[in-house]
Backbone as JSON Lines, residues from 0, in Angstrom:
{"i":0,"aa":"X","n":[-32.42,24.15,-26.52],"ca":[-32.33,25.57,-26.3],"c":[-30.86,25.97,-26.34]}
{"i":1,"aa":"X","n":[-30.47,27.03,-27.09],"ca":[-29.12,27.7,-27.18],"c":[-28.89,28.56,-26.09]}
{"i":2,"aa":"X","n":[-28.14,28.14,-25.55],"ca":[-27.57,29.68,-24.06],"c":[-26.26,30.09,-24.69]}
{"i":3,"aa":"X","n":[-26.03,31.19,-24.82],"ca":[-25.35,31.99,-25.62],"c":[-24.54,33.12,-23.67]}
{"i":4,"aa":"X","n":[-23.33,32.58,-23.33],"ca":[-22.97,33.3,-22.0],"c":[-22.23,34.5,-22.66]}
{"i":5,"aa":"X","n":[-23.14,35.97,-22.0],"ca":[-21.93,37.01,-22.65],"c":[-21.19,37.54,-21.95]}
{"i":6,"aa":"X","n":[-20.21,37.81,-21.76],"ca":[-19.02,38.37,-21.18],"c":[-19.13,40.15,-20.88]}
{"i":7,"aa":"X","n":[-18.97,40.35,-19.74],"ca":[-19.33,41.64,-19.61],"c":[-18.89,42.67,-20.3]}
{"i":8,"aa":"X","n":[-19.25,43.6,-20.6],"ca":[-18.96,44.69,-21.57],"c":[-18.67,44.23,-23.14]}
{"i":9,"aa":"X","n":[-19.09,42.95,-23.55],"ca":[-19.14,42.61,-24.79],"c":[-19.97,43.07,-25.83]}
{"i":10,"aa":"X","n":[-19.56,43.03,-27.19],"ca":[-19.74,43.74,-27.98],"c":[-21.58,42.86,-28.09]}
{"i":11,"aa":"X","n":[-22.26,43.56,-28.39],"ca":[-23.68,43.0,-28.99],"c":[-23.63,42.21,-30.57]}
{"i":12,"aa":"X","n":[-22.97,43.15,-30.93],"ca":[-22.87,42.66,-32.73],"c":[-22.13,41.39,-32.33]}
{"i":13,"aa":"X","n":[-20.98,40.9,-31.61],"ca":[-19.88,39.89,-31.99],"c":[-21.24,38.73,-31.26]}
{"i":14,"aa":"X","n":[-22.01,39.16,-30.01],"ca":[-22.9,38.36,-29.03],"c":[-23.77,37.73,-30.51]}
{"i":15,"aa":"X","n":[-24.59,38.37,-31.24],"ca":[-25.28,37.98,-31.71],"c":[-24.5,37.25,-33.41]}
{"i":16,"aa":"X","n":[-23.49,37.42,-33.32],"ca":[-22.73,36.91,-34.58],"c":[-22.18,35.47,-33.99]}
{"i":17,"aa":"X","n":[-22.09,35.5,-32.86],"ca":[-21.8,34.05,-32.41],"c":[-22.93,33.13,-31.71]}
{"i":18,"aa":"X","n":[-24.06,33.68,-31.56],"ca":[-25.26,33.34,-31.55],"c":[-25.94,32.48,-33.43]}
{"i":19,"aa":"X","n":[-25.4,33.1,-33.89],"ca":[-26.01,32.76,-35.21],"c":[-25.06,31.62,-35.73]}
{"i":20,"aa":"X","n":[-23.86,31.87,-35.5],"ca":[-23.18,30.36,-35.96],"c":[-23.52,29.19,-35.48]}
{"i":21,"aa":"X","n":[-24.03,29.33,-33.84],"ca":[-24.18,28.28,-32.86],"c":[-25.08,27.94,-33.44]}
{"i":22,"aa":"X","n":[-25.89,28.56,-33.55],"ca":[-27.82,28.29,-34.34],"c":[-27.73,27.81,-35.41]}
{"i":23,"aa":"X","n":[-26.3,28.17,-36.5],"ca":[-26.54,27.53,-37.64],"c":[-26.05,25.77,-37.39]}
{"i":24,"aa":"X","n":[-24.84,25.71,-36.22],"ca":[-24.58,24.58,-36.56],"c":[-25.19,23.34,-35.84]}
{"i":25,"aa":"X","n":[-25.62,24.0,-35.4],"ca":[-26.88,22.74,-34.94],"c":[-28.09,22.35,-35.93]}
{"i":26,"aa":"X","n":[-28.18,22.97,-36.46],"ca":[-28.74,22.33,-37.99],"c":[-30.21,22.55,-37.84]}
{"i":27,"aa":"X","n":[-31.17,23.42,-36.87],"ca":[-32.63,23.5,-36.81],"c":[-33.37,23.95,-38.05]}
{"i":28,"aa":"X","n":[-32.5,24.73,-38.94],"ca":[-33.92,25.27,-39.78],"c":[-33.3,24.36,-40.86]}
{"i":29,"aa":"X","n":[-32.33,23.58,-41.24],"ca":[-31.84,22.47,-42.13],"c":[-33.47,21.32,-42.05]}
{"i":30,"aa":"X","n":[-33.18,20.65,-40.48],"ca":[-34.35,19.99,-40.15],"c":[-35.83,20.48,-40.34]}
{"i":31,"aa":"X","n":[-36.05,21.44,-39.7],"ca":[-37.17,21.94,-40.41],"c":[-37.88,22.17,-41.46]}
{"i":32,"aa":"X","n":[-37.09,22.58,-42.45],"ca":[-37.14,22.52,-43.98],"c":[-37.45,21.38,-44.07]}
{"i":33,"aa":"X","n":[-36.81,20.22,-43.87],"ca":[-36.61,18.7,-44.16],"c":[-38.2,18.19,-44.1]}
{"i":34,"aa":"X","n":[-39.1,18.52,-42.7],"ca":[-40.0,18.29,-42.0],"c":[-41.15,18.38,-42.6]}
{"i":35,"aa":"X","n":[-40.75,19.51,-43.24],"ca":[-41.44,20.5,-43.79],"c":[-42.79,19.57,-45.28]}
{"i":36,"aa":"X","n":[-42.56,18.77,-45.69],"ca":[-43.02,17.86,-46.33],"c":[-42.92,16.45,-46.25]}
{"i":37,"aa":"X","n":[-43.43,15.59,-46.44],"ca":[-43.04,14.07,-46.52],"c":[-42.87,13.5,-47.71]}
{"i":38,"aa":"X","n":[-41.59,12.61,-47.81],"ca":[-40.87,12.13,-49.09],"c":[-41.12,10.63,-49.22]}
{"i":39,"aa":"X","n":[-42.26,9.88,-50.12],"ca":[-41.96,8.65,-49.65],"c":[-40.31,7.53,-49.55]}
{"i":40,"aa":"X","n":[-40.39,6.2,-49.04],"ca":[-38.99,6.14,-49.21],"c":[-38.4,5.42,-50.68]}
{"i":41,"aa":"X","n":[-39.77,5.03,-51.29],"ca":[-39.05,5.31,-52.48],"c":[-38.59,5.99,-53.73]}
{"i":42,"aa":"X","n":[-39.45,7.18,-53.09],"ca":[-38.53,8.29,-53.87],"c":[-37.18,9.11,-53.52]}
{"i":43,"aa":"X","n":[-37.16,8.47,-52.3],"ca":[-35.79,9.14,-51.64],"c":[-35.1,8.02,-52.06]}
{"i":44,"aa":"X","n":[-35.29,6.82,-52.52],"ca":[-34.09,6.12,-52.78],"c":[-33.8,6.55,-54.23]}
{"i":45,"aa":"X","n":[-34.91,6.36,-55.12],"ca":[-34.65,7.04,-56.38],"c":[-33.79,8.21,-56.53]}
{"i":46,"aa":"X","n":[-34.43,9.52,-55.78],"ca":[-33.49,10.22,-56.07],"c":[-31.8,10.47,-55.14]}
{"i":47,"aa":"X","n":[-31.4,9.44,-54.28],"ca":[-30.22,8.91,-53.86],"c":[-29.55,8.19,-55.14]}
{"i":48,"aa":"X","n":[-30.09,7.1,-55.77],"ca":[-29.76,6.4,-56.87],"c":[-29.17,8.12,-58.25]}
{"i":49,"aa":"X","n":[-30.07,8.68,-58.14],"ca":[-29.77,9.69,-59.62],"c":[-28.87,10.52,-59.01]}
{"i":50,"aa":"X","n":[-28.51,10.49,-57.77],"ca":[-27.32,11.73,-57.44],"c":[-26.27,10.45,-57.23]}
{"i":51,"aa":"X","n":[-26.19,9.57,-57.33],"ca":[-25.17,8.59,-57.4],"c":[-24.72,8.6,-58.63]}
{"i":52,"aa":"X","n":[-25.78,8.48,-59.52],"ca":[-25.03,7.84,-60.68],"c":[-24.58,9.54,-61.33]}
{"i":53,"aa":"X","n":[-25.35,10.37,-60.81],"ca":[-24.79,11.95,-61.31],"c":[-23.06,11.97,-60.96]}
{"i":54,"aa":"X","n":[-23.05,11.97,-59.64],"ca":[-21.9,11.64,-59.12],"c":[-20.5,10.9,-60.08]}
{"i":55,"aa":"X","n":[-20.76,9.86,-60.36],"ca":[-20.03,9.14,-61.14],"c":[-20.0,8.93,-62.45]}
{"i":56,"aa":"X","n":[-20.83,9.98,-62.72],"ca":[-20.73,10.62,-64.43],"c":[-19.3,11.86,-63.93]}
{"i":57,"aa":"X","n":[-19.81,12.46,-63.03],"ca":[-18.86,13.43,-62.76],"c":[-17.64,13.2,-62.47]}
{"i":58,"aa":"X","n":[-17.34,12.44,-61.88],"ca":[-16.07,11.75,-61.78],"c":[-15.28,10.95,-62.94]}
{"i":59,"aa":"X","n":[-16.35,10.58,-63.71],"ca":[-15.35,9.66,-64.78],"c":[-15.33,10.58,-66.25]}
{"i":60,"aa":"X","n":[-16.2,12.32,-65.63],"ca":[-15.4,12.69,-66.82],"c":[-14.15,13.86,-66.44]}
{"i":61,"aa":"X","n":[-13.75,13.58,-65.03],"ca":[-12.55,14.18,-65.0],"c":[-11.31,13.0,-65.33]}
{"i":62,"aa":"X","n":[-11.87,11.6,-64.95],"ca":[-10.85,11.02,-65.37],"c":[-10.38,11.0,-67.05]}
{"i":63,"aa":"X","n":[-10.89,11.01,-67.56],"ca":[-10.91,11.71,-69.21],"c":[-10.07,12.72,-69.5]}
């Protein structure tokens, strides 16, 4: 649970703008999404393997 302490006579807009960062950085709707389906694990290694080797296509054509 997020407790968000507001300071008296504080602005609502800044209350709820720092409410939303807190919320983002705790990462709940990241996880959720995530949850949100099941990946077996070897397709999560597969596609770990193709963003690797994406990765290092990308890199060796800046070395170029």
């Amino acid at each position: 649970m997020i407790i968000m302490p507001i300071k008296e006579g504080e602005n609502i807009e800044r209350a709820l703008k720092k409410f939303k960062r807190k919320y983002e950085r705790t990462g709940v709707l990241k996880e959720l999404r995530r949850r949100q389906y099941f990946t077996k694990p070897s397709i999560a290694k597969r596609d770990a393997m193709m963003h690797a080797v994406y990765v290092e296509k990308l890199h060796r054509m800046e070395e170029e």
